[in-house]
C-alpha positions in Angstrom: -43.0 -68.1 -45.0 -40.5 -69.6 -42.6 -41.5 -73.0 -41.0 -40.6 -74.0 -37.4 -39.6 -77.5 -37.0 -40.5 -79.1 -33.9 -37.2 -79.3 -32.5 -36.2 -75.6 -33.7 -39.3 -73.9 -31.9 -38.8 -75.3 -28.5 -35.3 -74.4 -29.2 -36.2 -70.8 -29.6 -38.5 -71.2 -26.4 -36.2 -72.5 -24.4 -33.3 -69.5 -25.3 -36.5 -66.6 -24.5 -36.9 -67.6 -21.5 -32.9 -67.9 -20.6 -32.9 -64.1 -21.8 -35.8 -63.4 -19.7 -34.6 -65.1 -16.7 -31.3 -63.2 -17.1 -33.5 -59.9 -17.5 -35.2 -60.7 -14.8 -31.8 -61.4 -12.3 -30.2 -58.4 -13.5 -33.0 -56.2 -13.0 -33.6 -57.8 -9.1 -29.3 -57.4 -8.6 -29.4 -53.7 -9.6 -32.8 -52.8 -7.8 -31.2 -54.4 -5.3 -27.8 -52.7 -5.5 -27.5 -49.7 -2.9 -27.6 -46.3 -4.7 -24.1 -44.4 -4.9 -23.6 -41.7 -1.9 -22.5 -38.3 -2.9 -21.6 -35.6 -0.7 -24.4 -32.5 -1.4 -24.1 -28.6 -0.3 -27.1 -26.4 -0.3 -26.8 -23.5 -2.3 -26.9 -20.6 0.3 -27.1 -16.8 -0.1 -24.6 -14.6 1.8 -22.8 -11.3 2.2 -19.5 -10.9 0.5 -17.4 -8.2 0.0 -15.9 -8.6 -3.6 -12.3 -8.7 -3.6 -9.2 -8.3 -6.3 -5.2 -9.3 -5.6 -2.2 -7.7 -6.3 1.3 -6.9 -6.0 2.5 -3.9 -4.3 5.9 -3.0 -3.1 6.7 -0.9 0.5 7.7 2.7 0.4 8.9 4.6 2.7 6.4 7.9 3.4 9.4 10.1 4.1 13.2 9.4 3.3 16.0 12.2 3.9 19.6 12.5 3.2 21.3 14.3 5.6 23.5 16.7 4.3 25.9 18.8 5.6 25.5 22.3 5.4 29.0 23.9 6.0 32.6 23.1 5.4 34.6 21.4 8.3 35.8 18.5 9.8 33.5 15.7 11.9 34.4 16.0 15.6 31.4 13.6 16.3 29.0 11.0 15.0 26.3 10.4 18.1 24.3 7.4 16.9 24.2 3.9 15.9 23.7 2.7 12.7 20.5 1.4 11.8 19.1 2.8 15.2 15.9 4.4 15.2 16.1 8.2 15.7 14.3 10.7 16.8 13.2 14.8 15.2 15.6 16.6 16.8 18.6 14.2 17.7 21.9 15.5 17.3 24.0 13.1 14.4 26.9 14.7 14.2 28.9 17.2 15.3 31.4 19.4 12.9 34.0 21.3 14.3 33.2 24.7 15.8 36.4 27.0 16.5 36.4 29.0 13.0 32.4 29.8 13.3 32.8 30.3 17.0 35.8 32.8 15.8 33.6 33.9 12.7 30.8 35.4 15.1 33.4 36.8 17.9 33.5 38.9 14.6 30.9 39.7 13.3 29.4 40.4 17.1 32.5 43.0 17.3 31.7 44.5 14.2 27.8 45.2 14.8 29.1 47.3 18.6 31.7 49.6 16.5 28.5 50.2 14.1 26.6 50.8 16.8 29.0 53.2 18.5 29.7 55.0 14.8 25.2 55.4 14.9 24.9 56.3 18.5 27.5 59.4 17.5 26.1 60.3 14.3 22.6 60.6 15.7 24.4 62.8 18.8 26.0 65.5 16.0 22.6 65.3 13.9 20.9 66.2 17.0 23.2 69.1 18.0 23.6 70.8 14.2 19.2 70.5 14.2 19.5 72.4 17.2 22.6 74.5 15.8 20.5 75.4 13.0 17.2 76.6 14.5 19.6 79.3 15.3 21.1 79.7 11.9 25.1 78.9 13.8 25.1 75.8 11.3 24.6 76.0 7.3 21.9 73.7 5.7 24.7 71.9 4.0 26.5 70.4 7.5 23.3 69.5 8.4 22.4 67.1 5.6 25.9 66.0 5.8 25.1 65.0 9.4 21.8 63.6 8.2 23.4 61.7 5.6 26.2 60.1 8.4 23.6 58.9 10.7 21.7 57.0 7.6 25.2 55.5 6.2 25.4 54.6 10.5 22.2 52.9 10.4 22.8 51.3 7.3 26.2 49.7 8.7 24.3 49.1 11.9 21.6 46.6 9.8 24.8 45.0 7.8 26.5 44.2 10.7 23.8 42.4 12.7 23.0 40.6 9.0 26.7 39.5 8.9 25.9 38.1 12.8 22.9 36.5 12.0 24.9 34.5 9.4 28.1 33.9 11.1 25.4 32.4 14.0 23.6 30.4 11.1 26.9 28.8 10.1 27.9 28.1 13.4 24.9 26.4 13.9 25.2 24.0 10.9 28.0 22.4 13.0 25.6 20.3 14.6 23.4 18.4 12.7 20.1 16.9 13.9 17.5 14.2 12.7 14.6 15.8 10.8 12.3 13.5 11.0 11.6 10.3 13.0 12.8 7.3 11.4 16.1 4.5 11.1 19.2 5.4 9.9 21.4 3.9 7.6 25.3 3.6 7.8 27.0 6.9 7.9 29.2 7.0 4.7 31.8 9.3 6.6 34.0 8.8 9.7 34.8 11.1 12.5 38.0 13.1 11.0 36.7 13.6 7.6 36.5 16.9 5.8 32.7 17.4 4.4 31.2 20.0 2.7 27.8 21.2 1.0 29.2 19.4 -1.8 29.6 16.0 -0.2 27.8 13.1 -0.7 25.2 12.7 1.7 26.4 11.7 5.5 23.2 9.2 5.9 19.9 8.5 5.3 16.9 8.3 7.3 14.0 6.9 6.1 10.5 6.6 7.8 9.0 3.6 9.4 5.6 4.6 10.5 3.2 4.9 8.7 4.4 3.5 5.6 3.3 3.2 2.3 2.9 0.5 -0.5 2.4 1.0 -4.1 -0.2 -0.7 -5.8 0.0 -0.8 -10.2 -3.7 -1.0 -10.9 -5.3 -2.2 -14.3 -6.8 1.2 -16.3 -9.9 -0.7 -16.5 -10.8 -1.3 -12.6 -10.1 2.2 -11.8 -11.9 3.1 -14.8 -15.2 1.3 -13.1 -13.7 2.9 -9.5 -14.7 6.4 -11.4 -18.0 5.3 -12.8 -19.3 3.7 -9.2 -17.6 5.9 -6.6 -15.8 9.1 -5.7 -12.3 8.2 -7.0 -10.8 10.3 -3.8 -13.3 8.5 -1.5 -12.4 5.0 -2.4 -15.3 2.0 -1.2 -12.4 -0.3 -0.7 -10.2 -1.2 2.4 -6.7 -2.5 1.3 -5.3 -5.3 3.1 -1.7 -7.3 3.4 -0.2 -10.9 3.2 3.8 -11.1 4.4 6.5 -13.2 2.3 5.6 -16.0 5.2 2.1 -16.2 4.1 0.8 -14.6 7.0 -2.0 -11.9 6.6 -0.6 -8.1 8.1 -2.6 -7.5 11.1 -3.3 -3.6 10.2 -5.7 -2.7 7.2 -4.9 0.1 5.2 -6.5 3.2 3.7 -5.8 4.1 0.0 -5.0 8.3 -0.3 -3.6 8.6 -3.6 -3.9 7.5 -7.2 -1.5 9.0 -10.3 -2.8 11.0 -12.9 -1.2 9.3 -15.7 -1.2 5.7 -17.2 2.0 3.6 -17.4 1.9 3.7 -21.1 4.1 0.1 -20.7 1.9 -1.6 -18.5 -1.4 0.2 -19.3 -1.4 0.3 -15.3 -2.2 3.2 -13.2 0.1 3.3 -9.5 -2.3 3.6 -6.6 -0.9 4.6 -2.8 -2.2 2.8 0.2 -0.9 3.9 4.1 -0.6 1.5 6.6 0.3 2.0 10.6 3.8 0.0 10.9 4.6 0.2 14.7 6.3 -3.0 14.7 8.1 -2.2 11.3 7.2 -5.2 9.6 7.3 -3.4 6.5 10.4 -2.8 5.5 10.7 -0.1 2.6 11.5 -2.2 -1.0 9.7 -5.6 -0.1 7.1 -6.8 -2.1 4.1 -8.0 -0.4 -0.1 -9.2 -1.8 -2.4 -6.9 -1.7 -6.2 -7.5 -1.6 -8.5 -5.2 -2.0 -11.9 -5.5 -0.6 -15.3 -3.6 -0.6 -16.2 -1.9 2.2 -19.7 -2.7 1.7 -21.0 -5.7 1.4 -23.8 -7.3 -0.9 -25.8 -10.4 -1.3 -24.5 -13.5 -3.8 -25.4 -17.5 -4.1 -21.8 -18.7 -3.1 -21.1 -22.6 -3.7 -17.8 -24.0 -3.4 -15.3 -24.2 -5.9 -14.8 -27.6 -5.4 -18.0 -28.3 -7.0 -17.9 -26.1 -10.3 -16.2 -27.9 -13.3 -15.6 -27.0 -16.8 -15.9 -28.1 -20.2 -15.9 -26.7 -24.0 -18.8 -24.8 -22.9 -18.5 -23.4 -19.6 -18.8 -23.7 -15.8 -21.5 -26.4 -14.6 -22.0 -28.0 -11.8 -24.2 -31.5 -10.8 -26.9 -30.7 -9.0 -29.5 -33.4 -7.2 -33.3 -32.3 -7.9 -35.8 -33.6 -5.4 -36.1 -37.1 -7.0 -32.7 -37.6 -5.9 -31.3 -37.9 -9.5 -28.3 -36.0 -11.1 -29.1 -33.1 -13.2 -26.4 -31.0 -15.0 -26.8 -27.5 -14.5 -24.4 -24.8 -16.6 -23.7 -21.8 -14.2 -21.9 -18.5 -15.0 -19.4 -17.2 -12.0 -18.1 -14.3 -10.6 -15.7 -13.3 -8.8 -13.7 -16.0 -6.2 -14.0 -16.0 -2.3 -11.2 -17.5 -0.6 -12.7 -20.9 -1.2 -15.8 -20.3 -2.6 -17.3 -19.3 -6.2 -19.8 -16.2 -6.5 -22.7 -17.6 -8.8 -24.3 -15.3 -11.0 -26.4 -17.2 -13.3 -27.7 -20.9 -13.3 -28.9 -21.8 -10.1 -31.7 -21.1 -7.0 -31.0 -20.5 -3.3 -31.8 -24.0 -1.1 -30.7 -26.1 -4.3 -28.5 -29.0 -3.4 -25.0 -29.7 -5.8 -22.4 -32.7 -5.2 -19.3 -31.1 -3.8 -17.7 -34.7 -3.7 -18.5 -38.2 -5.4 -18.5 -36.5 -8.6 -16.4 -38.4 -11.0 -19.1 -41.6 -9.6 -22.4 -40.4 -10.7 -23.4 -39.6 -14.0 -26.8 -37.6 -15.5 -30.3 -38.8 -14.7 -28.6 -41.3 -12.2 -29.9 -41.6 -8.9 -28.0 -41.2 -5.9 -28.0 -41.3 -2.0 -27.5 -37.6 -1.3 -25.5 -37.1 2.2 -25.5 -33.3 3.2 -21.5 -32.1 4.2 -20.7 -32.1 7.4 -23.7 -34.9 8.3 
């Protein structure tokens, strides 16, 4: 058994009651210390529409390529490139002497078959009357019978050959088929075109206009298992190139039938009003889709969740004001906010800032945001 001098024992008294004193002043300095401030949220149930992002590129809803029709020169071009145009304005104008000549014609030719009928129907009426008293033979009158159908006949040919020759002539002037801006006219006035030309100019619809959405297989997939797939529950929406959200929402109205076997993607059609053509046919804009209805969720911020080998979590302060870790499972992302799913209760409080100060099981001064 080890022996205590006197000298050694009081020496061992003496360093006890250092360490105690020491004890004692650290315990007084960090009960004394103030507790760290965290900024808390409270853990709040709302109404959220969920809401997926895309890219989608413009389309025009109706794009034609004015063609002409007949063969002749171009006396006239009556608009303005790039000018809006309107169903029914006149474009161009070919020339119109050989179709005006073409119908003097043809309007010529349908009076002599008309004179040739109105006589053959005269001498059939006189040889049926001829006949009933037996001055005629049967045979002249189904030779008169037979001239006034071959009349007839020349009579329908002739007004057929006027109803094209007007047809042409009417091809000389060419008119806007839809509403819509045109593009640059690819001839000049004193160029031959033909049917065979290239196209004079295109016009291509402004409003409404349409934008093409490629689609995962899987979300449409769920689409057809909650909803009617030609009834979609979702309301498409745009941002611009500038970041700025497109005042109109949109209305999807058509989805392919086949998968891009490249992309495992499925193209989906949404119309949007365009009166001010921002949407220019070829741009590439965001889409977000968003449920029409809405449904309740626990929504924190995101700047609260973290993540480690594990999963989400986030800190939460119990009632004690201490720090408790809680792991949390999320869904999907509003604007700034996180859809909970799993791990925490409505009216909890979580540290949205002083995180990377406070540890577990520490206590804390908790200051709700916005106090």
């Amino acid at each position: 058994m080890r022996k205590f001098t006197p000298w050694s024992l009081a020496a061992l008294i003496s360093a006890a009651a250092t360490n105690l004193l020491h004890s004692t002043q650290t315990l007084a300095q960090e009960s004394a210390a103030p507790l760290p401030s965290v900024t808390v949220t409270t853990v709040t149930e709302r109404d959220i529409a969920p809401e997926l992002s895309f890219i989608g590129r413009v389309e025009a809803k109706e794009k034609v390529f004015i063609q002409a029709r007949v063969e002749g020169f171009l006396e006239q071009r009556l608009f303005t490139e790039g000018a809006l145009v309107k169903e029914g304005d006149l474009l161009y104008v070919l020339e119109k002497a050989p179709y005006e000549i073409t119908v003097a014609q043809s309007q010529a030719d349908l009076a002599g078959a008309e004179a040739t009928l109105k006589n053959a129907r005269s001498d059939l009426s006189r040889k049926e009357e001829l006949r009933k008293k037996k001055v005629v033979s049967e045979a002249s009158l189904d030779t008169s019978l037979a001239n006034e159908t071959s009349a007839q006949a020349s009579v329908m040919q002739a007004k057929a050959s006027l109803r094209k020759a007007e047809l042409n002539l009417s091809y000389t002037e060419i008119h806007s088929p839809i509403n819509g801006q045109i593009g640059s006219s690819r001839y000049s006035v004193g160029n031959l075109v033909n049917p065979g030309s290239e196209p004079l100019a295109t016009i291509t619809s402004m409003d409404p206009i349409y934008v093409n959405v490629p689609v995962s297989d899987k979300i449409i997939l769920e689409v057809r298992r909650n909803g009617s797939i030609t009834k979609p529950t979702v309301t498409p929406t745009l941002t611009l190139s500038d970041g700025k959200a497109y005042e109109f929402p949109g209305e999807f109205d058509f989805i392919n039938t086949e998968v891009n076997q490249n992309t495992n993607s499925i193209t989906t059609r949404a119309v949007f009003p365009n009166p001010n053509h921002l949407l220019v046919p070829g741009q590439f804009v965001n889409v977000a889709v968003r449920a029409k209805e809405t449904r309740p969720a626990l929504v924190i911020p995101q700047s609260s969740v973290q993540k480690d080998q594990q999963g989400y979590f986030v800190l939460a302060v119990n009632r004690d004001h201490k720090v408790e870790v809680r792991r949390i499972e999320v869904g999907e992302q509003i604007e700034n906010d996180w859809v909970v799913t799993n791990g925490l209760l409505k009216g909890e409080r979580i540290i949205v800032q002083g995180i990377q100060k406070v540890r577990p099981d520490m206590q804390v001064n908790p200051i709700e945001e916005g106090a």
